[in-house]
N, C-alpha and C positions, 0 to 999 in steps of 0.2 A: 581377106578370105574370099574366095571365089565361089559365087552363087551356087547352088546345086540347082541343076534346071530338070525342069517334068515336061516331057511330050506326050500334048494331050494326041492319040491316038484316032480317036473315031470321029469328032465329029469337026477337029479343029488338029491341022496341020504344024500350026506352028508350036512355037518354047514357048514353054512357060519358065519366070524365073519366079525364085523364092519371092523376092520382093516386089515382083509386078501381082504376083496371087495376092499377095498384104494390103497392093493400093486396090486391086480391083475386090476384094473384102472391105475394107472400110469405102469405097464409092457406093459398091451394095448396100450400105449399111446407109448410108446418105439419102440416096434415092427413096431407098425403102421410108426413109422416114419423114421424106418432104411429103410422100405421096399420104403417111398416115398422118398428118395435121391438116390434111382436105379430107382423109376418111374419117379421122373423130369427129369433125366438126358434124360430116353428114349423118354420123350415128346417132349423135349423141341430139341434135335437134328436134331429128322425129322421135325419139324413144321419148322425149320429155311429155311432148303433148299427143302421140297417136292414141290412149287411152279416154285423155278431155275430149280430143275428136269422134272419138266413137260414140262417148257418153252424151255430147250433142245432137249428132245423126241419130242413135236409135230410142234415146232418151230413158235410158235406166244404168243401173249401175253394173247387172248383172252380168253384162258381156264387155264391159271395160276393160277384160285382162284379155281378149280374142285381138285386138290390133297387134297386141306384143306377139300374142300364138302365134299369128299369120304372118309377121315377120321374122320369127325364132323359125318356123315351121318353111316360110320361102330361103333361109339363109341355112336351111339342110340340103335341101335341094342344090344348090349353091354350091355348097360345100362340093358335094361332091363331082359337080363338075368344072369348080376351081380346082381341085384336087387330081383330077385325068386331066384335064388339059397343058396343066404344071407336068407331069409328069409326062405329057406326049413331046409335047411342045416346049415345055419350060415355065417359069415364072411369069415372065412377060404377060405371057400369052395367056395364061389362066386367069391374073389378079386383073389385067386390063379390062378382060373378058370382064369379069366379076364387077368390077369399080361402073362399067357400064351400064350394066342390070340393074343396079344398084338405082344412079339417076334416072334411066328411061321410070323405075318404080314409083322416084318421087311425082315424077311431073304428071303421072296418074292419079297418084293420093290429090296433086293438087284442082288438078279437074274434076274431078268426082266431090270434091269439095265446094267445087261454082257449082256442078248441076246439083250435088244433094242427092247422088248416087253411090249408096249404099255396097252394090255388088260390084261398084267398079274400085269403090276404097279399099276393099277386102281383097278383089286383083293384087290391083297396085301393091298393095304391103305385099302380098306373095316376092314380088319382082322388088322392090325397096329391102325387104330381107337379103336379098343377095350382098350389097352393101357391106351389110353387118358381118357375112360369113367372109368376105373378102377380106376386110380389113381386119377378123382375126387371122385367115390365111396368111398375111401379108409379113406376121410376127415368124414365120418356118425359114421368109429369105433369106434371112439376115444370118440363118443356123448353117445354111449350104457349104460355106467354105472358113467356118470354126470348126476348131480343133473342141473334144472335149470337155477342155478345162475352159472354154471361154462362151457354149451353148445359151446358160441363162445369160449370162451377160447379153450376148447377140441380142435373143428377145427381146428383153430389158430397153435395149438399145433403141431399138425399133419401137418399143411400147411407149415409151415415154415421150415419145415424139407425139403421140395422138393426141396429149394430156391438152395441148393448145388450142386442136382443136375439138377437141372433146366439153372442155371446160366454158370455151367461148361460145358453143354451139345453144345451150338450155342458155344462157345470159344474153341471147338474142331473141330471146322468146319476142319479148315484147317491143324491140327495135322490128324486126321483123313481122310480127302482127301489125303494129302502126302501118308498116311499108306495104302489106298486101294489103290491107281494108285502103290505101289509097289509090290502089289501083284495080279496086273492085272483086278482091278475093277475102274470103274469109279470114278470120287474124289467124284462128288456128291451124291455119292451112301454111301461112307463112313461113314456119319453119321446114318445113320441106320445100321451100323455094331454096332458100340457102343448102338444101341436103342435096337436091339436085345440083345444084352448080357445084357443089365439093367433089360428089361421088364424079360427077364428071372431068374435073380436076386432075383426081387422085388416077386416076384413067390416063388422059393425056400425058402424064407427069412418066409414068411407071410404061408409057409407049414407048416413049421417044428415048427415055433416058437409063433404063435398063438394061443396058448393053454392056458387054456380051452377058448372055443369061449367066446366071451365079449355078443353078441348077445342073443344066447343061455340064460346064466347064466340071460340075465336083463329082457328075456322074463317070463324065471321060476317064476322068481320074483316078476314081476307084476301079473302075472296070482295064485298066490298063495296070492297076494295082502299083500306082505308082504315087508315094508322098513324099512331101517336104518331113526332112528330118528335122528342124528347129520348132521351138515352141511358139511362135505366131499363129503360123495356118497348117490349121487341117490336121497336122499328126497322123498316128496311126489308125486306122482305119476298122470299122467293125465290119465283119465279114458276116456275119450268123445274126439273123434278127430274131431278138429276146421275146415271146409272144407274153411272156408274165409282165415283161415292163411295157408295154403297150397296154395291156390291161387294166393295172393299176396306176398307168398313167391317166388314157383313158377315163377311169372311175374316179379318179380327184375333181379333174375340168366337170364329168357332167355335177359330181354335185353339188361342188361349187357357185355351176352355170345354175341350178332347181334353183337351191338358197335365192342367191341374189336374181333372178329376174322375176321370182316371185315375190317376194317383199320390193324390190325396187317398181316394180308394174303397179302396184296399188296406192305407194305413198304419193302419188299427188292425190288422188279419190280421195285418199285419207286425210290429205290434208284442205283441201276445198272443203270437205263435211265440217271441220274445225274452224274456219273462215279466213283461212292463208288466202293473201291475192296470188296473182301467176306468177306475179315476181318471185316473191317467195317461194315457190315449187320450182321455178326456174333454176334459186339458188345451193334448194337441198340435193336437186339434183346435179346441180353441176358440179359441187364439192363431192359429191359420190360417186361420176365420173373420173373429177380429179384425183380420187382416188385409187380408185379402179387402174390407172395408168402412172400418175405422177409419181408416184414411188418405185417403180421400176425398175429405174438404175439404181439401187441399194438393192433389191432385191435381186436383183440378178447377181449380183457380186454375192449375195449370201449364200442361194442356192448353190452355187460353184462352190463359195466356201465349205459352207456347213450340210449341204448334202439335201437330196432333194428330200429325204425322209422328215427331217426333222423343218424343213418351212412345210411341208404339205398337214404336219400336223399342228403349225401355226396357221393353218389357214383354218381347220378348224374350231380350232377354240378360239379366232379372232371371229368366223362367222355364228358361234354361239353366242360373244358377247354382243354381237349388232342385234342378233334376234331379239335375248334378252330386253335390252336397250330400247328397243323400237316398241318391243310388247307391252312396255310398261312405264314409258314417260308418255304423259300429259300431250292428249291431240294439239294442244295449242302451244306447245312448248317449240319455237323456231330452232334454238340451239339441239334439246336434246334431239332432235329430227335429224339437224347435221350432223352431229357424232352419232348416231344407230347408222344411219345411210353411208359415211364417212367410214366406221367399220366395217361395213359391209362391203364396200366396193376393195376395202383392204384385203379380204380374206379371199377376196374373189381373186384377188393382180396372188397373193403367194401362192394359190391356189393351180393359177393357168400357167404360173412362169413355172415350176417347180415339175406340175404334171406336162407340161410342153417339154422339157427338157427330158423327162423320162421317154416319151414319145421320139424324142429325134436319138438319145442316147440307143434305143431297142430298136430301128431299124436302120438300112441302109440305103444308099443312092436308088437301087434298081428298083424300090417299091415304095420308096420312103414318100413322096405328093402323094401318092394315090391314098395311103394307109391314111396320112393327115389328113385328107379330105373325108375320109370314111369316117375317121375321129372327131371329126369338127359335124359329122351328120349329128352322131348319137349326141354331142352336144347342142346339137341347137333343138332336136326335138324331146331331149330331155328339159331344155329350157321351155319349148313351147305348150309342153305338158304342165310345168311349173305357171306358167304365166296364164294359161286357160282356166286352172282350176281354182285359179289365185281371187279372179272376181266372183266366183263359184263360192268360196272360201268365205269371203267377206262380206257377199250379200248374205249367206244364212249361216253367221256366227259373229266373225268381227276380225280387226284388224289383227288384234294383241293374239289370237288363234294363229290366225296364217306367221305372225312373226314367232311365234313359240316351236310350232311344229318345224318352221325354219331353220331354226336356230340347233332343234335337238336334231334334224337329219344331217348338218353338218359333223355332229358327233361320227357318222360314219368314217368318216374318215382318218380316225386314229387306228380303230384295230387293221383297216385295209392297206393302209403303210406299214404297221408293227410287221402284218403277217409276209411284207415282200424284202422286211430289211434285210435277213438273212444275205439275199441276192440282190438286191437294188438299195445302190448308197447315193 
């Protein structure tokens, strides 16, 4: 059978065939995910310990959940200038951009950490947040040139790729403390030595190798209103952007994001009060990272399957049980810490695939980075709100508080999918 070929129009002269769109989608898909196993690893390092860092430098507990703000709240800011520059320029250009900001952040945290400069740690997280908003931008490339029916899966694809370095990131805590105290820097400065070399990494990787942009090529595409007819790539094309499914896509990710950066930003506090060493907090967090990601490719094939309504309100009642869970096992209990943290990074991953999917389903090429960038804002300062009031929370009440009230604002999210089934499956 003879290929059907697409001439991209505007920005690129030549054929496209069915089967060159197929390989340059799964290279996309490549790329995108080498670059995030050097983006989790730089996430997921500093999230473990920026809160132990703070609680060092200013020496109370009560501003313990502001390193995570100031990174939730620099990785808004982020957002949405990964989010224009994807859309001016393309992918490339935006996530490189981002992946950048991201290390120049670290290597601030880590100097402010030799002098014991307070106003310059609180910088740096501003710029180390971009990082974070990168590497969840970096989950929209993989969406550019799927069809559909294969949306979560893409995510997915791209998500679970971080899980590597996501997981290995907190379980160098203390490989990498050792390695800075011997070369004269703080231990808990360490893990943002390793954040900077990934975020820089993830940069270099996603320069050189993201070629041709996926963005680019899916915008020609529709604006030329020209698609492959087989069930591979791309399909038929949404022309009208859904404002109700942006919305309630939108409103899944942020509460999601509240839940989990609020309970995750306090359980090492909480668990140091109990007499866990850092290994241990290295561990609970890393299995709730791996969560958070390593399930991904099952969940992506589900939401495709089963429809974004019905995981978005398995996100909720999987982030009720973590709340529960964490409210009410025993500070000293290592396992139950794993399964509450472990649920929770779960409810968080059906949470973002399911509401990202509704996001990319409700808009189109001509606005679709900018909108995700816009959507990735209200999430990270809905997180940063989460994580500020989280040590606010804890110092005048307690742990088992902030994981209850958790636990039940998750509940939002069943009547907010009931109410959009009608029109969003």
């Amino acid at each position: 059978m003879q290929l059907e070929r697409i001439r991209v129009s505007e920005t690129h002269s030549e054929v496209w065939s069915t089967e060159r769109l197929k390989n340059l989608y799964k290279r996309t898909l490549i790329v995108v995910s080498i670059s995030q196993i050097f983006g989790g690893a730089g996430l997921a390092a500093g999230v473990t310990v920026g809160a132990l860092l703070a609680r060092q430098m200013l020496g109370t507990d009560a501003y313990a959940g502001i390193p995570s703000a100031l990174l939730t709240l620099g990785s808004a800011g982020a957002a949405l200038l990964v989010g224009r520059l994807s859309q001016a320029y393309g992918r490339r250009t935006g996530l490189s951009t981002g992946f950048m900001i991201g290390g120049i952040g670290a290597i601030g945290v880590i100097i402010a950490a030799i002098i014991n400069s307070v106003s310059l740690l609180f910088a740096s997280l501003l710029f180390y947040g971009a990082g974070s908003a990168t590497n969840l931008q970096a989950r929209y490339a993989g969406t550019d040139l799927a069809n559909s029916k294969q949306r979560a899966t893409a995510i997915s694809i791209a998500m679970v790729f971080t899980t590597f370095g996501a997981v290995a990131g907190p379980n160098m805590v203390n490989v990498m403390g050792n390695f800075s105290k011997s070369i004269g820097v703080p231990s808990l400065a360490g893990p943002f030595i390793l954040a900077a070399a990934a975020y820089i990494l993830a940069c270099v990787v996603l320069f050189i190798m993201l070629r041709p942009d996926p963005l680019v090529i899916a915008r020609s595409l529709e604006t030329s209103n020209q698609v492959t007819t087989d069930k591979g790539i791309l399909g038929t094309t949404e022309q009208i952007e859904n404002k109700r499914g942006i919305i309630v896509g939108a409103t899944i990710m942020v509460v999601t994001q509240i839940v989990m950066v609020a309970i995750m930003t306090m359980t090492p506090v909480h668990m140091m009060h109990h007499g866990h060493n850092l290994g241990a907090v290295g561990m609970v967090i890393g299995f709730h990272i791996g969560a958070m990601y390593l399930p991904s490719l099952v969940t992506g094939v589900l939401v495709d399957k089963l429809g974004r309504t019905a995981m978005s309100i398995a996100s909720g009642t999987t982030l009720l049980l973590a709340g529960l869970i964490a409210a009410f096992a025993p500070g000293d209990s290592f396992v139950m810490l794993v399964i509450a943290l472990s649920l929770l990074g779960l409810g968080w991953n059906f949470g973002l695939i399911s509401g990202t999917a509704l996001i990319v389903d409700s808009t189109t090429t001509s606005t679709r980075a900018k909108t995700q960038g816009k959507v990735d804002v209200m999430i990270a300062l809905s997180g940063a709100a989460g994580s500020a009031l989280s040590g606010l929370i804890v110092a005048g009440s307690s742990y088992l508080t902030l994981s209850l009230a958790g636990g039940i604002l998750s509940l939002l999210l069943i009547p907010v999918v009931i109410w959009s089934r009608r029109k969003i499956t």
